[in-house]
N, C-alpha and C positions, 0 to 999 in steps of 0.2 A: 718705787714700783712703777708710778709712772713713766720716768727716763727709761726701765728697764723693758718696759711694753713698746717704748717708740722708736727704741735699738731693733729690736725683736723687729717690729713692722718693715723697719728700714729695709734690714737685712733680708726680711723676706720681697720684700719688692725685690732688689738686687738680684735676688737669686731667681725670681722669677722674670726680670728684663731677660737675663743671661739664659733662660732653658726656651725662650722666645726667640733670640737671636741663634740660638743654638741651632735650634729646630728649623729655624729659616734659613740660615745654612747650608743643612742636612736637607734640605727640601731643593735651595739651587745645586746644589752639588749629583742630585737625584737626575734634574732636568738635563743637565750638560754630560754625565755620564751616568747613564740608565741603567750598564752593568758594571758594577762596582766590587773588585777585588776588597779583601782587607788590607791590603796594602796602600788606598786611597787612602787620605787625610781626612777625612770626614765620614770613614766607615763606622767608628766607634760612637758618632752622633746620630748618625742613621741609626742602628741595633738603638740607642738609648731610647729615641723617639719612634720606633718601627712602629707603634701602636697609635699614635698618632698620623703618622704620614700616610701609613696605610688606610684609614677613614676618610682620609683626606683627598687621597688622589681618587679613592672611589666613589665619592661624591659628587666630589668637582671634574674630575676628567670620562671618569668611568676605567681608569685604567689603573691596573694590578699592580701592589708593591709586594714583592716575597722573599725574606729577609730570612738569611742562615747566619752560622752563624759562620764563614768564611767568605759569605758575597751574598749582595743584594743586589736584585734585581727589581727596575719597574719598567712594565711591559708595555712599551713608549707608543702605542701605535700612531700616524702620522693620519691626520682627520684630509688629507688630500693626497692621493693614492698616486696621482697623477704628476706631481709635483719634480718634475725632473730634476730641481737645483739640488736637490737634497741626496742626500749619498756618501760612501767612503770617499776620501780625497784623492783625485789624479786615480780612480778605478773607471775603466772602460769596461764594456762587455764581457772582454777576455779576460779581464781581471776577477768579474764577479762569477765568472765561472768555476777561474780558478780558485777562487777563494770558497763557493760551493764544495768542491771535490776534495781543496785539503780538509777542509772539516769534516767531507767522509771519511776520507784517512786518518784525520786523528780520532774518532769516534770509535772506529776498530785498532787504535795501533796500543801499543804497552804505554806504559808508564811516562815514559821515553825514548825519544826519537829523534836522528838524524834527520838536518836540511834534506841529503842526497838520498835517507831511503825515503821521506818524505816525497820529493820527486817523482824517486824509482816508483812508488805507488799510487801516485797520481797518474803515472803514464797509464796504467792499465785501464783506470777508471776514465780516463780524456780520451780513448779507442772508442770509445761506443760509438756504432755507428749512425743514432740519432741524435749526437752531436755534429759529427762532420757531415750527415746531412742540412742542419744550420748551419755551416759555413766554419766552424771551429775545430780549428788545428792547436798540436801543441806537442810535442817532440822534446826540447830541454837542451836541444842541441847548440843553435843559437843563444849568445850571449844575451839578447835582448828579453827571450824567453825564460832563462833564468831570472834575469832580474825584476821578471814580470812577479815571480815567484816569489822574491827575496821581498819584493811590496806586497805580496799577500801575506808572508809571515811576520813580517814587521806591524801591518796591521793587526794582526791578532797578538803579536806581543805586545801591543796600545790595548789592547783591550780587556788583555790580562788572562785568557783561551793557554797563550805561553807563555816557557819563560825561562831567559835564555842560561841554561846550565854552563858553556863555554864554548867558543868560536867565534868567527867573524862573518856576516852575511855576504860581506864585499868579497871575502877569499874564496866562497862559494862561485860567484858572479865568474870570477877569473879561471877557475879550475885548482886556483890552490888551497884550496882547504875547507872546513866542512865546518856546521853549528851543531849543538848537541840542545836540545830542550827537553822540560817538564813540560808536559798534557795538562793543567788545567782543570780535569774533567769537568767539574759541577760549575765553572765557565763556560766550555764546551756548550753544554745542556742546554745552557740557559738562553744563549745566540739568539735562536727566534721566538718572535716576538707575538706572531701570526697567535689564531684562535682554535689551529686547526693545523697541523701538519700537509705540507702538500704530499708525504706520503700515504697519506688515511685514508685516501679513495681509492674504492675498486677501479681494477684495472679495467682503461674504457671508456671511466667511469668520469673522472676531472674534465672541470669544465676548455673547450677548446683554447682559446684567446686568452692571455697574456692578461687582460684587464677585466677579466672575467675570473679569472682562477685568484689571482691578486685580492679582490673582492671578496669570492667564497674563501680563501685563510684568513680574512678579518673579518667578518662577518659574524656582528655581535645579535644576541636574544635582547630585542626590546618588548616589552608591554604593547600590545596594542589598544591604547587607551589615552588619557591624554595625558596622565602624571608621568605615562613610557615615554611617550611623544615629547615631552616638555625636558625631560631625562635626558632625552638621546639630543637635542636641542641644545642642551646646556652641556654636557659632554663635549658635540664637536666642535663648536664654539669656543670652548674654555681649549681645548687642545692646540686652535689654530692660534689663541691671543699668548699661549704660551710657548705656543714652538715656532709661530712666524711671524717674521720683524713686524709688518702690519696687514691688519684685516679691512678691507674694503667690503664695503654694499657692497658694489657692483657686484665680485663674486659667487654672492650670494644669491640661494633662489627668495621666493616670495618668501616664504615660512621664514625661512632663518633670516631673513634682513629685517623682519616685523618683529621677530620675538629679540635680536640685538638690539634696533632700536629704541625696543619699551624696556629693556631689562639690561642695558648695556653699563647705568650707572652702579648698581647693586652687585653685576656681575665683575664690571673691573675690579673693585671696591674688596672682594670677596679675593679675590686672587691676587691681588696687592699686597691687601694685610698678609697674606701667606708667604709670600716671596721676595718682597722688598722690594717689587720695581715700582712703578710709575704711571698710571694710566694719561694720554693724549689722546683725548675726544676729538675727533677735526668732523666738518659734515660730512669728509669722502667716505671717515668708517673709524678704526680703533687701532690703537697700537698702547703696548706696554713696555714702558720704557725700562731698560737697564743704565741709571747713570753710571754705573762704575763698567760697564764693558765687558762684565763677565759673562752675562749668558749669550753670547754670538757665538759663531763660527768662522764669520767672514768679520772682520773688524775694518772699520773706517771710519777717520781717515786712519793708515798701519806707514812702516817704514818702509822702505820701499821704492824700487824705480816702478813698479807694476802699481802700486797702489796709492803710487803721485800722479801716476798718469789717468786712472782709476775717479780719481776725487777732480781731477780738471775735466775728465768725461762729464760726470755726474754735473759740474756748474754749467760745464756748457749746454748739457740737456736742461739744465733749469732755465737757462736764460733763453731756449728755442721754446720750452712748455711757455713759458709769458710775453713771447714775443707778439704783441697786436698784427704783426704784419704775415704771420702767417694764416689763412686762410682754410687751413685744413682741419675739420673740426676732432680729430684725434691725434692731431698733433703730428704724424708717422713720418721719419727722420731717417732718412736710407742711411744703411752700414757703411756704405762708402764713407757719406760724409764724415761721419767719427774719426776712419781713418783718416782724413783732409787735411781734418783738426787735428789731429793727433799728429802728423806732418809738419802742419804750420807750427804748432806748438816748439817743434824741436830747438828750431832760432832762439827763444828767448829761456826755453828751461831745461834744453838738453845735456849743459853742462853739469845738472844735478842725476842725470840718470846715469845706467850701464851703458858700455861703449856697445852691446847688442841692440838696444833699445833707439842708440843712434844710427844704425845701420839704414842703407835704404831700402825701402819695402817692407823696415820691420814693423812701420803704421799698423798692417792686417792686420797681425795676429794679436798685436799689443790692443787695437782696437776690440777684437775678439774676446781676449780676457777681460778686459773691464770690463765690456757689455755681460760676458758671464756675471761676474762681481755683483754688478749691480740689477743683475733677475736675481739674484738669488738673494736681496735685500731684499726684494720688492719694489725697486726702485723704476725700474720700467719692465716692458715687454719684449721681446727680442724674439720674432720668429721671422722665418723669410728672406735673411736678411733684413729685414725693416724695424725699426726700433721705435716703439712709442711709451713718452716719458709716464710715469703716474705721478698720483698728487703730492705723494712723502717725498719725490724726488724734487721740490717746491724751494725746501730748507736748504739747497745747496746752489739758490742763485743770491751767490756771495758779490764779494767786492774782489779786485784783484788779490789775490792769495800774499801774505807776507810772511816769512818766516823769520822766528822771533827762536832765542836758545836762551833759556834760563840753567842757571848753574844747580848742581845737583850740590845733596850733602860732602856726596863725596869729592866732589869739584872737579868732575865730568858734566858733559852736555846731555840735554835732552829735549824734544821738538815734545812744544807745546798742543796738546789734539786734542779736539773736542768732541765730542761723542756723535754719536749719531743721531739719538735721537734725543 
C-alpha cells in the first residue's frame, strides 16, 4: 500500500507540474495575442484554465479576460498611451484609418464579402467631409491605394476578424481578380479594447484633443482611498513590466517610482512565477526577461541585413553611452552620425548585406530604421533627429562581432543569437 500511495503522489505531482506549465502557456500565448481565435494552439488551454487566468490578470494587471467558447479575448490596455513604437506593423495614419472604416464595413456587411465590394464600401464611408478636412484621401484608384487596403485585410486576417474563403489579394492589387472572405463577427466585436466606445458620447459632447479623448475610452473607476490607490499602482506597473522590454525610474512620477522601489521584489516575483520570464533588477529600474524570445515583437539580434545593421547601431551606441571622453551629460548623439557609421561600416561588412543596403545614401534610411528598432526596445531615445542612448542599451558594448554557424539536426546552418536580454 505503501508503493501504492507514492505512485499516486508521484503521479499527481506530474499532473500538477503539467496543468502549471500548461496554464503558463496559456497565460504567454494571452499576452502576445490578446485576441485569440479557436484556431490558435493554445485556445483549448485558455478555455481549460479561463477561471484561473481570468483572477489573475484581474489582480495583477486589472485587465479583463472573456472567454467563449469560439475566442478569447483579454482586454490588453497599454499603461502608456502615448507610446508611439507600439502599433500594427508598417500602418501609417492612412492605414489606421483605413483599417477603422473596414471594420465599419464589416460590422454591417452579410456573412460574406468581396475584397472589391469591401472597397466599393469603404469609398462611401472615406467621403465624409470631416475626413478630407484632415487631409485624408482615398479613391481605390491607384495601385498603391489598393494595396494600402490589401494590408488592412491582411491584418485582420492575422487577427482572425477574417478569413480567407478563396482568391488572391495580389490579383486584387493588379486588377485581376477578387478575394471572397468570412466576417468573423464575435472577432469583429471584440477589436476594441477601450472602456468606453468613442461612439457613446453625445454629439458635442467628446472630449476635443486626440490625448484627451484617448484617455476618456481608457479611463478606468479606481477607489479613492489608498487600497484603490495602491490597486491602480500595482496595475499600471505590472502592465508596463509585462508589455515593455524595460521600466525605468526615470519615467516614473514620484508615487509610482516609491511604491516600485519598495515593492519591486514581491511584484516581479509575482508575475514571474506566472509567466515564466525573468526579472533584472539593475539601479536604472526593472525589466522581465524572456530567455526563449517569445514574448517580443521586435527581436534582436534576428536575420537580416536591417537587423545586422540594427545590433552594430545598438554596440556602437553602447560604446558612445561609456565613452569618458564625452562630455555631454545625456549622452545625445545626432542622427547623422549613425548614418556615418552606418557608411563606414559598409567596407568591412557590406558583403553580408542586400546589394540596397549597399547603395549610396542608403546610410539614412537604414539608419532610421534601426534607430526605430531600437525605441521601440527601449533602447534609446530618438526625437529631433537626436538620439540618446539608455541604460539597457549598456549589454550591447560587445567586442568585435564574430560569426560562428553550428550545424543543425538536419545538417543545415544556423547563426548562433543571443537574446536580448
Amino acid at each position: 500500500m505503501t508503493e501504492v500511495r507514492d505512485d499516486v503522489r508521484e503521479i499527481n505531482s506530474v499532473l500538477a507540474k503539467h496543468r502549471d506549465q500548461e496554464r503558463r502557456d496559456a497565460l504567454r500565448a494571452l499576452l502576445m495575442q490578446p485576441l485569440m481565435s479557436a484556431a490558435h494552439g493554445n485556445f483549448a488551454a485558455v478555455r481549460r484554465h479561463a477561471d484561473d487566468l481570468r483572477e489573475w490578470f484581474a489582480h495583477a494587471t486589472g485587465w479583463i479576460l472573456h472567454v467563449e467558447r469560439d475566442c478569447a479575448r483579454l482586454y490588453k490596455r497599454p499603461a502608456d498611451l502615448r507610446d508611439a513604437t507600439r502599433g500594427a506593423p508598417h500602418f501609417d495614419r492612412c492605414r489606421y484609418v483605413l483599417f477603422c472604416l473596414a471594420c465599419a464595413v464589416l460590422e454591417r456587411a452579410e456573412p460574406q464579402i468581396t475584397l472589391r465590394a469591401l472597397g466599393e464600401r469603404l469609398l462611401a464611408l472615406a467621403a465624409e467631409p470631416e475626413l478630407a478636412e484632415r487631409g485624408f484621401s482615398f479613391m481605390l484608384e491607384a495601385q498603391h491605394e489598393r494595396r494600402d487596403l490589401v494590408n488592412v485585410c491582411r491584418y485582420l486576417l492575422e487577427l482572425g476578424v477574417l478569413h480567407r474563403v478563396a482568391g488572391d489579394e495580389d490579383a486584387f492589387v493588379s486588377r485581376a481578380g477578387d478575394a471572397l472572405y468570412d466576417v468573423q463577427r464575435r472577432m469583429l466585436a471584440s477589436l476594441l479594447a477601450a472602456v468606453r466606445g468613442p461612439s457613446t458620447w453625445p454629439a458635442g459632447s467628446a472630449p476635443e484633443h486626440l490625448d484627451a479623448r484617448l484617455a476618456a475610452m481608457v479611463d478606468e473607476y479606481a477607489p479613492e482611498n489608498d487600497e484603490g490607490r495602491r490597486s491602480a499602482m500595482r496595475h499600471h506597473l505590472s502592465r508596463r513590466l509585462l508589455d515593455d522590454p524595460v521600466v525605468y525610474f526615470e519615467d516614473l512620477d514620484a508615487e509610482l517610482r516609491a511604491y516600485l522601489q519598495n515593492q519591486r521584489g514581491p511584484l516581479a516575483t509575482r508575475l514571474c512565477d506566472a509567466s515564466g520570464l525573468l526579472p533584472e533588477q539593475r539601479a536604472e529600474g526593472l525589466a522581465l526577461v524572456d530567455e526563449s524570445g517569445d514574448l517580443t515583437d521586435t527581436a534582436m539580434p534576428a536575420i537580416g541585413t536591417a537587423s545586422h545593421i540594427t545590433l552594430l547601431v545598438a554596440e556602437f551606441l553602447a560604446k558612445e553611452l561609456a565613452d569618458p571622453r564625452r562630455t555631454d551629460p545625456v549622452r545625445a548623439i545626432a542622427e547623422s552620425e549613425i548614418a556615418v557609421f552606418i557608411m563606414q561600416s559598409t567596407a568591412e561588412y557590406g558583403r553580408y548585406w542586400s546589394k540596397a543596403a549597399r547603395e549610396p545614401g542608403a546610410e539614412k534610411e537604414l539608419a532610421r530604421d534601426a534607430l526605430r528598432r531600437l525605441a521601440m526596445l527601449r533602447l534609446i531615445e530618438w526625437r529631433d533627429a537626436v538620439v540618446r542612448p539608455l541604460p539597457a542599451l549598456a549589454r550591447f558594448a560587445l567586442g568585435a562581432p564574430e560569426l560562428k554557424d553550428s550545424e543543425t539536426a538536419g545538417g543545415g546552418k544556423t547563426k548562433e543569437q543571443p537574446s536580448l536580454f
